[in-house]
mmJSON file of the N, C-alpha and C atoms, coordinates in Angstrom:
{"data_MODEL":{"atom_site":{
"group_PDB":["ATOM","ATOM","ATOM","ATOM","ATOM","ATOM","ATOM","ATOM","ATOM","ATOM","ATOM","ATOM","ATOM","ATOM","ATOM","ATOM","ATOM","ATOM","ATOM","ATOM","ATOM","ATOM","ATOM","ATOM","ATOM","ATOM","ATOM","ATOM","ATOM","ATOM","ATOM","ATOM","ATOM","ATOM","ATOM","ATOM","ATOM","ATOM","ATOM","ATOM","ATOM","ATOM","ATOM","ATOM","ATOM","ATOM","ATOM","ATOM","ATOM","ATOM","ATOM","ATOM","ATOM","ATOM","ATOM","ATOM","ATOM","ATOM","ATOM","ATOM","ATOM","ATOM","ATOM","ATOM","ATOM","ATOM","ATOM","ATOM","ATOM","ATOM","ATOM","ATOM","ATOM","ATOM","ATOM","ATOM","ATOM","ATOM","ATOM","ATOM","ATOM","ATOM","ATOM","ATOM","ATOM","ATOM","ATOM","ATOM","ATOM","ATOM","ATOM","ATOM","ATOM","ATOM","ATOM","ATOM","ATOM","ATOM","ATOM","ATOM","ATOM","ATOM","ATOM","ATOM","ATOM","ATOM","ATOM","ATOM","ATOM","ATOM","ATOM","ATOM","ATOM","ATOM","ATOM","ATOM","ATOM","ATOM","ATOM","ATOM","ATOM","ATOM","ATOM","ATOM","ATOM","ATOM","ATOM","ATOM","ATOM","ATOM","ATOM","ATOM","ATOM","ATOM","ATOM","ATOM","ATOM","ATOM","ATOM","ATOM","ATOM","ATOM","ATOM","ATOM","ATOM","ATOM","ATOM","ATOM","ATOM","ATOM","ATOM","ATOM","ATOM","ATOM","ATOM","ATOM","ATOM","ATOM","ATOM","ATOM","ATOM","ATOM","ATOM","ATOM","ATOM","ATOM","ATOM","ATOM","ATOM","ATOM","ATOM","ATOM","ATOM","ATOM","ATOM","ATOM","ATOM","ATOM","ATOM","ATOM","ATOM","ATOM","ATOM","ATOM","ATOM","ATOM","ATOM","ATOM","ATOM","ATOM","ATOM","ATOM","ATOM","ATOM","ATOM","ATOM","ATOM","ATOM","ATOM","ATOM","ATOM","ATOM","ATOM","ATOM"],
"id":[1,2,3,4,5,6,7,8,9,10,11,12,13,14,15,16,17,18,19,20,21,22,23,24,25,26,27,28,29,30,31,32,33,34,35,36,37,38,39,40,41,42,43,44,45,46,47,48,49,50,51,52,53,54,55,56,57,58,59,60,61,62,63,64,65,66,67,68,69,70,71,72,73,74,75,76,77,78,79,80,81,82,83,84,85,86,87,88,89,90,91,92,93,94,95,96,97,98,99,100,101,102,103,104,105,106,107,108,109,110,111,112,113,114,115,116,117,118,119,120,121,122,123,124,125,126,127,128,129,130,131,132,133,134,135,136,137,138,139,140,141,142,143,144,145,146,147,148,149,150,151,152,153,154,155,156,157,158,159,160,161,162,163,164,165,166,167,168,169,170,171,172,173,174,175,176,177,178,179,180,181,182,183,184,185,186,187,188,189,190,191,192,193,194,195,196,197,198,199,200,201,202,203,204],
"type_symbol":["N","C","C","N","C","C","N","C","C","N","C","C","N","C","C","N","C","C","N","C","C","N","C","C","N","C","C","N","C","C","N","C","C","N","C","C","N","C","C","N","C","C","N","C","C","N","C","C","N","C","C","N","C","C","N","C","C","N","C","C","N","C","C","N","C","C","N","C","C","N","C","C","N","C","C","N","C","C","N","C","C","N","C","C","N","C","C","N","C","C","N","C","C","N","C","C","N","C","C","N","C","C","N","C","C","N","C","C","N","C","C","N","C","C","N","C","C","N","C","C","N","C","C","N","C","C","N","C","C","N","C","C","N","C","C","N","C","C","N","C","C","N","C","C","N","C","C","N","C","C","N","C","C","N","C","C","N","C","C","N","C","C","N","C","C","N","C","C","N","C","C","N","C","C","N","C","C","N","C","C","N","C","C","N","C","C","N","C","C","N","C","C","N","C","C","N","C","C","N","C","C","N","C","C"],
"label_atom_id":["N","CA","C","N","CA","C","N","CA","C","N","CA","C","N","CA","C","N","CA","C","N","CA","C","N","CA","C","N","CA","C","N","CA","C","N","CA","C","N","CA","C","N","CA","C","N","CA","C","N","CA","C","N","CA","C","N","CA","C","N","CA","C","N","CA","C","N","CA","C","N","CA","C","N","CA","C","N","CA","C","N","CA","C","N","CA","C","N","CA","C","N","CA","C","N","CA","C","N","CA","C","N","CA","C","N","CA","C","N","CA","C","N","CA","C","N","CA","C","N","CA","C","N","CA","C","N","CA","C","N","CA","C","N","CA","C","N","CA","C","N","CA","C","N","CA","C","N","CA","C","N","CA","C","N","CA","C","N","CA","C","N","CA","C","N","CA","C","N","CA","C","N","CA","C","N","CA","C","N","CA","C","N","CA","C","N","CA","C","N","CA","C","N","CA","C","N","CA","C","N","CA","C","N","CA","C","N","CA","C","N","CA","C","N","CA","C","N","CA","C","N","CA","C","N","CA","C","N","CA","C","N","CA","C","N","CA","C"],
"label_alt_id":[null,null,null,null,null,null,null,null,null,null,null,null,null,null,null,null,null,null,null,null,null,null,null,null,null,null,null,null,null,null,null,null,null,null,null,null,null,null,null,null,null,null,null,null,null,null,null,null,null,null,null,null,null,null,null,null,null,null,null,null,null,null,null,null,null,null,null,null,null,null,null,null,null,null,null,null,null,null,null,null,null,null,null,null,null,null,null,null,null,null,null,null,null,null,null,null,null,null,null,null,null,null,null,null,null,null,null,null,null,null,null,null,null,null,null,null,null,null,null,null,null,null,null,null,null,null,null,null,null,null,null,null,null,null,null,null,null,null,null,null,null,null,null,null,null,null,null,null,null,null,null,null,null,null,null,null,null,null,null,null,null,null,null,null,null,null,null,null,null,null,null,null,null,null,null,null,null,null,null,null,null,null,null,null,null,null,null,null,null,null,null,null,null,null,null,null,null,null,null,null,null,null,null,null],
"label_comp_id":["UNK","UNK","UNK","UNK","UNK","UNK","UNK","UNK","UNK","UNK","UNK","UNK","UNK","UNK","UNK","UNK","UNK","UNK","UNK","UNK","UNK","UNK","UNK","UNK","UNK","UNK","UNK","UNK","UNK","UNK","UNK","UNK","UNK","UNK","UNK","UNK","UNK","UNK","UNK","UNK","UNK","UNK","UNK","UNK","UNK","UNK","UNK","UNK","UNK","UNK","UNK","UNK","UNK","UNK","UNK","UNK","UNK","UNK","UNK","UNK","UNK","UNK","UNK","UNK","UNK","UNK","UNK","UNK","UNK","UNK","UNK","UNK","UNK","UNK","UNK","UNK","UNK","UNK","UNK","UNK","UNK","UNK","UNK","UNK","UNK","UNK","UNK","UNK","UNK","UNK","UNK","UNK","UNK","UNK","UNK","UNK","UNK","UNK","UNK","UNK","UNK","UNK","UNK","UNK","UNK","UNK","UNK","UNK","UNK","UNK","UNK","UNK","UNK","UNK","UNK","UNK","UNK","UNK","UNK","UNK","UNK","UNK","UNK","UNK","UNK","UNK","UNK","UNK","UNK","UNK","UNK","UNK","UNK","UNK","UNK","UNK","UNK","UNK","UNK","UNK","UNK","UNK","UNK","UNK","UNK","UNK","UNK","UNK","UNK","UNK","UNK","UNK","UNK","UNK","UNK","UNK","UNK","UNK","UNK","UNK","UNK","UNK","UNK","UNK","UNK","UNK","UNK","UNK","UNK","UNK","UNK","UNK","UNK","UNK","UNK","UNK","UNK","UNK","UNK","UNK","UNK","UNK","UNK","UNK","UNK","UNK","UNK","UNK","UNK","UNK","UNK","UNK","UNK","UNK","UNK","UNK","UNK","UNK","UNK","UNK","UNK","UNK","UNK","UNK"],
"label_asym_id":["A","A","A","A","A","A","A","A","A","A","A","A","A","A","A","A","A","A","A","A","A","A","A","A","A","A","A","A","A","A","A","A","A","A","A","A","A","A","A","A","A","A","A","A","A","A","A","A","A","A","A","A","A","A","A","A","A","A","A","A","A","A","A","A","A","A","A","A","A","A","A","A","A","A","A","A","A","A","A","A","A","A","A","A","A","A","A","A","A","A","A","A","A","A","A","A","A","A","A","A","A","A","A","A","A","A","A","A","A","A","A","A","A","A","A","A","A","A","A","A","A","A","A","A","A","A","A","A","A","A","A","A","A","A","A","A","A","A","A","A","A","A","A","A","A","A","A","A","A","A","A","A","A","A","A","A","A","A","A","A","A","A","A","A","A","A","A","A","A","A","A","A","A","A","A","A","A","A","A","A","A","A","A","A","A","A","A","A","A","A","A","A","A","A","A","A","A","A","A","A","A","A","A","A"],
"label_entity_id":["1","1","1","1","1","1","1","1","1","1","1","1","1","1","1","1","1","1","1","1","1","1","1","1","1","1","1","1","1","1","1","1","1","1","1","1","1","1","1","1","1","1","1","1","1","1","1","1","1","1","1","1","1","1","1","1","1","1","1","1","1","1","1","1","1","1","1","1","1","1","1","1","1","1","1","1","1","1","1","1","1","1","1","1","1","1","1","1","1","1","1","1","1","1","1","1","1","1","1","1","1","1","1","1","1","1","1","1","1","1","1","1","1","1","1","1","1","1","1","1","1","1","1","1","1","1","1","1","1","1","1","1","1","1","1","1","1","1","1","1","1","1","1","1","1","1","1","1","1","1","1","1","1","1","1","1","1","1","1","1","1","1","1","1","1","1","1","1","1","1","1","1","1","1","1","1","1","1","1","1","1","1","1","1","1","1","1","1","1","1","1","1","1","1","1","1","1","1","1","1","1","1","1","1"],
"label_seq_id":[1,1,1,2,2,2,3,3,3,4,4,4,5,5,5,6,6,6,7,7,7,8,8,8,9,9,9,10,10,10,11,11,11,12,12,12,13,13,13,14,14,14,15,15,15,16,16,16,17,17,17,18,18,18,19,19,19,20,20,20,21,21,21,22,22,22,23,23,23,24,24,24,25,25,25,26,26,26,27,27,27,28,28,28,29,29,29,30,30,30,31,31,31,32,32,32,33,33,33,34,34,34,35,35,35,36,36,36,37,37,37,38,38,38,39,39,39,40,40,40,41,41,41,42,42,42,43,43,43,44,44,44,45,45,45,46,46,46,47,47,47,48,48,48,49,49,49,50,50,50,51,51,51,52,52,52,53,53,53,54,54,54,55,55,55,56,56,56,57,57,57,58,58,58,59,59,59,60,60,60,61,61,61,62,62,62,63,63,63,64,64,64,65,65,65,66,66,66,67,67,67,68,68,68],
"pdbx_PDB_ins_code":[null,null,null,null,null,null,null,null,null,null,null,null,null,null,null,null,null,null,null,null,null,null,null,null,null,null,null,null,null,null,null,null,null,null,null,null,null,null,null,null,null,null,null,null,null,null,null,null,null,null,null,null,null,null,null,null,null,null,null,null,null,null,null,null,null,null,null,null,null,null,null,null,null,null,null,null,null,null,null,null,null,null,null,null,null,null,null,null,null,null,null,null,null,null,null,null,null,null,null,null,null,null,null,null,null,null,null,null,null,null,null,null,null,null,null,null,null,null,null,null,null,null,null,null,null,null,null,null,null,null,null,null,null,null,null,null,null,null,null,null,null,null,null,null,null,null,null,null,null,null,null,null,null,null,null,null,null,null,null,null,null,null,null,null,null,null,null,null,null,null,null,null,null,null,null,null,null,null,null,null,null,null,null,null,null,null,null,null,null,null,null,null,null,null,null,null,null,null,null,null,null,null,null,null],
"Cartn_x":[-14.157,-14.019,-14.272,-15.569,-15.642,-14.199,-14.068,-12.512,-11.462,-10.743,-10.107,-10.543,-11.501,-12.326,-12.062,-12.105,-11.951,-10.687,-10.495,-9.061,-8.749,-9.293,-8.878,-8.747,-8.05,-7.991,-9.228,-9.547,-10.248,-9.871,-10.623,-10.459,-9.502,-8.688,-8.081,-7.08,-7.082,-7.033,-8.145,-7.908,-8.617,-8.678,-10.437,-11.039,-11.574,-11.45,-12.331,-12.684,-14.201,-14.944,-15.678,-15.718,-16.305,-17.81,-18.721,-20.166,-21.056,-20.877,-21.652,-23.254,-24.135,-25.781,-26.426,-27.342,-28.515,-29.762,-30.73,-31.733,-33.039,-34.345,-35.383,-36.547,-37.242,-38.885,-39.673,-40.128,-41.025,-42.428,-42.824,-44.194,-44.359,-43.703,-43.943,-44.542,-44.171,-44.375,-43.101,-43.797,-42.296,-42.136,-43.235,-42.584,-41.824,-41.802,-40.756,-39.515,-38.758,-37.09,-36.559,-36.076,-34.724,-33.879,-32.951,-31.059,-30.493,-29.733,-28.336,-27.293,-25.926,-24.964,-23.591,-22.245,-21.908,-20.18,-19.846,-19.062,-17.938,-16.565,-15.41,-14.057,-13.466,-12.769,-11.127,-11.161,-9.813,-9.0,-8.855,-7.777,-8.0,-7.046,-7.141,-5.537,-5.636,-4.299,-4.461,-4.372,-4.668,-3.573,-3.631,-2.135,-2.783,-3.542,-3.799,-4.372,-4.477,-4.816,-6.562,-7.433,-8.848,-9.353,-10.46,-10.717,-11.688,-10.904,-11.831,-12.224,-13.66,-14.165,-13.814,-12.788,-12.371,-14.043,-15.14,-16.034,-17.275,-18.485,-19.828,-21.002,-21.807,-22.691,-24.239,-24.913,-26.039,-27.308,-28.442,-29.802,-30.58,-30.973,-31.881,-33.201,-33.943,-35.293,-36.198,-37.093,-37.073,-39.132,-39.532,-40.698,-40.143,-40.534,-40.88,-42.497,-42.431,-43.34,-43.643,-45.023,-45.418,-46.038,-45.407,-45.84,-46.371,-47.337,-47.915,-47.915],
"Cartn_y":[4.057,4.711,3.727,3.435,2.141,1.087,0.202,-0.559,-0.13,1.02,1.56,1.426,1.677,1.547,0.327,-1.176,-2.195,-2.907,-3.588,-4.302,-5.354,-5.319,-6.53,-6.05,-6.509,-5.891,-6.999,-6.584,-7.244,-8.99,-9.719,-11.417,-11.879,-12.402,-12.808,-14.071,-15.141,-16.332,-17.47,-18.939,-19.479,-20.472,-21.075,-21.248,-22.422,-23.888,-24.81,-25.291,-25.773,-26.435,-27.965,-28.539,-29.744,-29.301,-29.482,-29.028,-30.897,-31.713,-32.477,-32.232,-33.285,-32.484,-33.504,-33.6,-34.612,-33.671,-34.454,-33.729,-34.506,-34.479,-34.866,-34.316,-35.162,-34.88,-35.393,-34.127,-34.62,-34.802,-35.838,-36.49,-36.781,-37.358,-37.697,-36.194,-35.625,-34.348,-33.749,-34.444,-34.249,-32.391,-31.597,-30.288,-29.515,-29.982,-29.459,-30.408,-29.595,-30.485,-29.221,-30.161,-29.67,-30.151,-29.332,-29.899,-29.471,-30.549,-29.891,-30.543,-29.403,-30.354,-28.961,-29.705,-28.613,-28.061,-27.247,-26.592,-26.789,-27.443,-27.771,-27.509,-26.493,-25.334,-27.055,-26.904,-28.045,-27.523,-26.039,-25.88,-24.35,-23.534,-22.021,-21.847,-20.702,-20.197,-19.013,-17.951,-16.611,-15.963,-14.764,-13.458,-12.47,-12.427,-11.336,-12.116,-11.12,-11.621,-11.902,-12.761,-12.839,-13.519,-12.845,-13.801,-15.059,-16.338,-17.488,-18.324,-19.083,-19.854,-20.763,-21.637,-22.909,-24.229,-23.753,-24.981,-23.72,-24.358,-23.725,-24.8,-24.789,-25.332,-25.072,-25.383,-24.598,-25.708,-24.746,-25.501,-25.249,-25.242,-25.389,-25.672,-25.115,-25.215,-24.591,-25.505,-25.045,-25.333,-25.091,-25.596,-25.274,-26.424,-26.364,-25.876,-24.584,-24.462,-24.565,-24.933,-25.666,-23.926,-24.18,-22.386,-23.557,-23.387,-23.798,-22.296],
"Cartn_z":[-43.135,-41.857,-40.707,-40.847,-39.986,-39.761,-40.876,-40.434,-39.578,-39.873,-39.351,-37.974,-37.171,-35.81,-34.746,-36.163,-35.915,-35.349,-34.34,-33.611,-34.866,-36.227,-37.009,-38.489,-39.131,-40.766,-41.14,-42.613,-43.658,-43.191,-44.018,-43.693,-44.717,-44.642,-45.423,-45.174,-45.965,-45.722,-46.039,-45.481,-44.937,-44.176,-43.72,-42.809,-43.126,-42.243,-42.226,-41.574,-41.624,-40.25,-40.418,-39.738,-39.76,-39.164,-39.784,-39.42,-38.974,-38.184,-37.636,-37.185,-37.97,-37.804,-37.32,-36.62,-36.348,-37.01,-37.59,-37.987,-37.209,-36.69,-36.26,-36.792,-37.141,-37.541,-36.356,-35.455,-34.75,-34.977,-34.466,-34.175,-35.652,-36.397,-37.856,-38.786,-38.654,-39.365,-40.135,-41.346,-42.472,-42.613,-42.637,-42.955,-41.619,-40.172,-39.494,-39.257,-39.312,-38.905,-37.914,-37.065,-35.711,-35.768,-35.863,-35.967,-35.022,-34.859,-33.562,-33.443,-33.654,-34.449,-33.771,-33.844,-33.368,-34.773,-34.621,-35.449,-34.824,-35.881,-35.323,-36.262,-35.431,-36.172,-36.665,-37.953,-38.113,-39.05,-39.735,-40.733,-40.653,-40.572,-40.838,-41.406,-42.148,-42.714,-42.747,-41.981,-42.051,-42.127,-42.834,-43.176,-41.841,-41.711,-40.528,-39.203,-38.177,-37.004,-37.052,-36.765,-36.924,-35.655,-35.071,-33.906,-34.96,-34.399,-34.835,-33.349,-33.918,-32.66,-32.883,-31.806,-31.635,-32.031,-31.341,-31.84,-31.354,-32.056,-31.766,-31.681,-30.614,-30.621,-30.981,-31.837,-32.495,-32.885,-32.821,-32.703,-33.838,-35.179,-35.827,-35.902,-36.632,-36.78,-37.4,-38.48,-39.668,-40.311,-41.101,-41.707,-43.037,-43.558,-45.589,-46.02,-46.497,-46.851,-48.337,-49.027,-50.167,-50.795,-52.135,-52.892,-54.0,-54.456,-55.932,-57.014],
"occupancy":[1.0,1.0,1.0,1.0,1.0,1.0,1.0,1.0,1.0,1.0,1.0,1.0,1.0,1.0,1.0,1.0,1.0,1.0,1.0,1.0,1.0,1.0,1.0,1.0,1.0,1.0,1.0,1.0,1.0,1.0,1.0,1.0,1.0,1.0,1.0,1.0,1.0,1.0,1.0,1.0,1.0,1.0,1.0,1.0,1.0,1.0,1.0,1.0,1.0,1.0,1.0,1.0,1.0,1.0,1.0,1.0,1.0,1.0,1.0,1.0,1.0,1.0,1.0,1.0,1.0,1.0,1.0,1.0,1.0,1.0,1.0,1.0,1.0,1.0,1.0,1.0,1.0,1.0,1.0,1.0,1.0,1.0,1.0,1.0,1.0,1.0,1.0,1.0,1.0,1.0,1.0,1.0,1.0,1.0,1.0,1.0,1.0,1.0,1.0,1.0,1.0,1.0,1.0,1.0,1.0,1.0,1.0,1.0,1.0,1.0,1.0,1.0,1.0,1.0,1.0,1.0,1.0,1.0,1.0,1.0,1.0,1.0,1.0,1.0,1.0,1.0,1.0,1.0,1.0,1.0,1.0,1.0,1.0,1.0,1.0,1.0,1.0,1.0,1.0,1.0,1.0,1.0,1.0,1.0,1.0,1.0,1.0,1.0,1.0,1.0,1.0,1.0,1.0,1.0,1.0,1.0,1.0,1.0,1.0,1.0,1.0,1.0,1.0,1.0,1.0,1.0,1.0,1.0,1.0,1.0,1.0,1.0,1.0,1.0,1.0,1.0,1.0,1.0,1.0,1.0,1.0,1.0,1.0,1.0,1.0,1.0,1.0,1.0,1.0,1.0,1.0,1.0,1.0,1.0,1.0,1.0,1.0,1.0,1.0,1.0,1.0,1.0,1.0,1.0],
"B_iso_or_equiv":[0.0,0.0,0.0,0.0,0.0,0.0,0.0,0.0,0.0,0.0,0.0,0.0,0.0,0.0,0.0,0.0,0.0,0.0,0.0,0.0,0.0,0.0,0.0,0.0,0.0,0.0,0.0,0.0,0.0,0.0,0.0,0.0,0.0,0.0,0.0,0.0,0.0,0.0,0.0,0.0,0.0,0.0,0.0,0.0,0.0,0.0,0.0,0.0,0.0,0.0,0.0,0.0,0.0,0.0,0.0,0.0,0.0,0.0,0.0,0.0,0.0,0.0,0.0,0.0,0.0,0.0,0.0,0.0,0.0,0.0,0.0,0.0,0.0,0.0,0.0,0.0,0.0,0.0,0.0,0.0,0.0,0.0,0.0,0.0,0.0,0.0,0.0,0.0,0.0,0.0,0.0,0.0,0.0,0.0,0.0,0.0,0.0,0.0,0.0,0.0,0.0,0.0,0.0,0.0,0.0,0.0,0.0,0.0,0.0,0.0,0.0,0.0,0.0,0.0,0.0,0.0,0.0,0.0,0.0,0.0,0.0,0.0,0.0,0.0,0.0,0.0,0.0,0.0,0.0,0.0,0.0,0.0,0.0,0.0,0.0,0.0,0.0,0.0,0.0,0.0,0.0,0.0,0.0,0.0,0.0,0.0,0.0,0.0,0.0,0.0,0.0,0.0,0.0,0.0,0.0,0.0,0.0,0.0,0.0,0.0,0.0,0.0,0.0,0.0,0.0,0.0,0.0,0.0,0.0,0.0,0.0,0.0,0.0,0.0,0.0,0.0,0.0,0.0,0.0,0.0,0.0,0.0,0.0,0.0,0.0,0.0,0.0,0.0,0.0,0.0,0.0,0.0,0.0,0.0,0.0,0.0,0.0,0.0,0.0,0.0,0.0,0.0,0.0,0.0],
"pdbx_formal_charge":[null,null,null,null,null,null,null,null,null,null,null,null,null,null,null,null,null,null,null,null,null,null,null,null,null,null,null,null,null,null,null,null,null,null,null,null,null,null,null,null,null,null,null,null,null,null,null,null,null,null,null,null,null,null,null,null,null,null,null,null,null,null,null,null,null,null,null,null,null,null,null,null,null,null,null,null,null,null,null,null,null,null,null,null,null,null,null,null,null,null,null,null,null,null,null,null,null,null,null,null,null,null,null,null,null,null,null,null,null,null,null,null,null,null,null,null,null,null,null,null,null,null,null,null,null,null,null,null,null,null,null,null,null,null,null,null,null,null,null,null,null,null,null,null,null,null,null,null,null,null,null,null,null,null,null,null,null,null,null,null,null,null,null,null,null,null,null,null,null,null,null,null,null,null,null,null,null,null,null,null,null,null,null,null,null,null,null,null,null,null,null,null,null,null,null,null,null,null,null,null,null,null,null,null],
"auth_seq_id":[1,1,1,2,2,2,3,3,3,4,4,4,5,5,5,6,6,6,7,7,7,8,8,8,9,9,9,10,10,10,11,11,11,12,12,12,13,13,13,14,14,14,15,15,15,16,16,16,17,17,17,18,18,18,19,19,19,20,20,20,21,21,21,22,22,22,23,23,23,24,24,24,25,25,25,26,26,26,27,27,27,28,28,28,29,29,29,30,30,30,31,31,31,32,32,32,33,33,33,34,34,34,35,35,35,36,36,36,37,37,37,38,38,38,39,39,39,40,40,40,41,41,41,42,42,42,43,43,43,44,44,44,45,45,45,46,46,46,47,47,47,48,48,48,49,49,49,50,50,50,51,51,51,52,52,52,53,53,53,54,54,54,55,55,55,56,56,56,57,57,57,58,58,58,59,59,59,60,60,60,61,61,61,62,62,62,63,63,63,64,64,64,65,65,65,66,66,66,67,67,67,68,68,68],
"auth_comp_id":["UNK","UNK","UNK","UNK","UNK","UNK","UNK","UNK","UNK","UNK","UNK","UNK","UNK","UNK","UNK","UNK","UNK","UNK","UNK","UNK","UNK","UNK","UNK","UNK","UNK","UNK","UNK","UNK","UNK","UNK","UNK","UNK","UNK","UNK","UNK","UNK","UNK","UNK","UNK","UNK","UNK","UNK","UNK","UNK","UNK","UNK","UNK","UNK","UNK","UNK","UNK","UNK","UNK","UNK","UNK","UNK","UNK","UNK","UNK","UNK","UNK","UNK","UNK","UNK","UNK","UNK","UNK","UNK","UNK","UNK","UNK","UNK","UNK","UNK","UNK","UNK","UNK","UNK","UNK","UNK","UNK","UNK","UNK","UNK","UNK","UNK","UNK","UNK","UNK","UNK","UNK","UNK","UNK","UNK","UNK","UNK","UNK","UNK","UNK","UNK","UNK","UNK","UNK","UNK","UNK","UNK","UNK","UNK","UNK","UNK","UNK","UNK","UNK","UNK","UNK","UNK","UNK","UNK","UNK","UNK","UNK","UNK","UNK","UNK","UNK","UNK","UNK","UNK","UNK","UNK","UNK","UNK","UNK","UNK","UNK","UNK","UNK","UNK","UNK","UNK","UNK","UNK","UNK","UNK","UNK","UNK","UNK","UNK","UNK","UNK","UNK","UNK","UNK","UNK","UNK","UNK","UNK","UNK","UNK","UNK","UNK","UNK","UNK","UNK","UNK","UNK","UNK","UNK","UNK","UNK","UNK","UNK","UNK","UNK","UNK","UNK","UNK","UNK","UNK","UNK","UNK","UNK","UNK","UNK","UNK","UNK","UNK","UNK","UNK","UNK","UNK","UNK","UNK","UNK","UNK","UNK","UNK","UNK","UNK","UNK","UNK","UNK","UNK","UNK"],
"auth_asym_id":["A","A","A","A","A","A","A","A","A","A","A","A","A","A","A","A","A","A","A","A","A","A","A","A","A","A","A","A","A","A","A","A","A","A","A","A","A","A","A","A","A","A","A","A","A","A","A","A","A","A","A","A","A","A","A","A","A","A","A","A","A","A","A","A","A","A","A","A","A","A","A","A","A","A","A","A","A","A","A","A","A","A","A","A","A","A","A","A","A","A","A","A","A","A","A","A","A","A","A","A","A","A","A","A","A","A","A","A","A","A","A","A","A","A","A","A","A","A","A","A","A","A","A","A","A","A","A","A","A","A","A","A","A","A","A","A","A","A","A","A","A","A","A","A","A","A","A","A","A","A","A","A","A","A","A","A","A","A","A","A","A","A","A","A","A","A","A","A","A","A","A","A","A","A","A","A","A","A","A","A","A","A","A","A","A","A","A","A","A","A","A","A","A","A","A","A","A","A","A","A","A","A","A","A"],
"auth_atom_id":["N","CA","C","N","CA","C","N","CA","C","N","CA","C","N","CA","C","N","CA","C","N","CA","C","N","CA","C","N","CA","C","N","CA","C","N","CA","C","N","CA","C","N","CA","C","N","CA","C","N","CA","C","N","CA","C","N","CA","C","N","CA","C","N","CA","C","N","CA","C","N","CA","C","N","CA","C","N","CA","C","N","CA","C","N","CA","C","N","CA","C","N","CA","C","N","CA","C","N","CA","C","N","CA","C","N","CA","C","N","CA","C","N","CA","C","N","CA","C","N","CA","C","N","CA","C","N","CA","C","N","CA","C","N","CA","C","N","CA","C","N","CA","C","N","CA","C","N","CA","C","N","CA","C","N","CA","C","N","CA","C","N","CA","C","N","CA","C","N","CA","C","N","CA","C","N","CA","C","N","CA","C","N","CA","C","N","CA","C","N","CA","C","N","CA","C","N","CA","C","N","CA","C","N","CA","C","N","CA","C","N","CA","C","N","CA","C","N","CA","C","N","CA","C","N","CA","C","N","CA","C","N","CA","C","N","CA","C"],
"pdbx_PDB_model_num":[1,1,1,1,1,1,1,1,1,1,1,1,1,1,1,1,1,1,1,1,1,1,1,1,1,1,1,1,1,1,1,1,1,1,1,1,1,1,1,1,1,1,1,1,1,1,1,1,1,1,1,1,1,1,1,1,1,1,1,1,1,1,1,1,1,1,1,1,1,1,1,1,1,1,1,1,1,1,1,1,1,1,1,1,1,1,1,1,1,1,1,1,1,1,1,1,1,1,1,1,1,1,1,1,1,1,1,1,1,1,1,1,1,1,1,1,1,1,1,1,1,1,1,1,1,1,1,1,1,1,1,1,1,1,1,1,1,1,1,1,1,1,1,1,1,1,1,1,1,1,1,1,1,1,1,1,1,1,1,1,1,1,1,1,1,1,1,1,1,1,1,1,1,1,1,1,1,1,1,1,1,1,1,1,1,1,1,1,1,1,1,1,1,1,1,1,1,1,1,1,1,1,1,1]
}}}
């Protein structure tokens, strides 16, 4: 019921991106990392209409935490 609602059919096809990352450990502290890297739309083949994002820019940030 929902779909039907939607301006787009199901996904179908595909989609590729070039994902470019910088990663940083600040102040020498191996369990946090910050990334920032941006998303770059270079191959699609779609049968239906899909909104895709030409590029995205995005920020990461993360801790490793230690489970014994």
């Amino acid at each position: 019921m929902l779909l039907s609602k939607l301006p787009f059919k199901a996904f179908s096809g595909v989609v590729g991106y070039i994902r470019p990352q910088i990663e940083y450990l600040p102040l020498g502290k191996p369990k946090i990392h910050v990334g920032v890297g941006v998303s770059l739309l270079t191959h699609y083949n779609l049968e239906e209409y899909q909104p895709l994002e030409k590029s995205r820019v995005f920020v990461r940030m993360g801790y490793l935490f230690k489970f014994k």
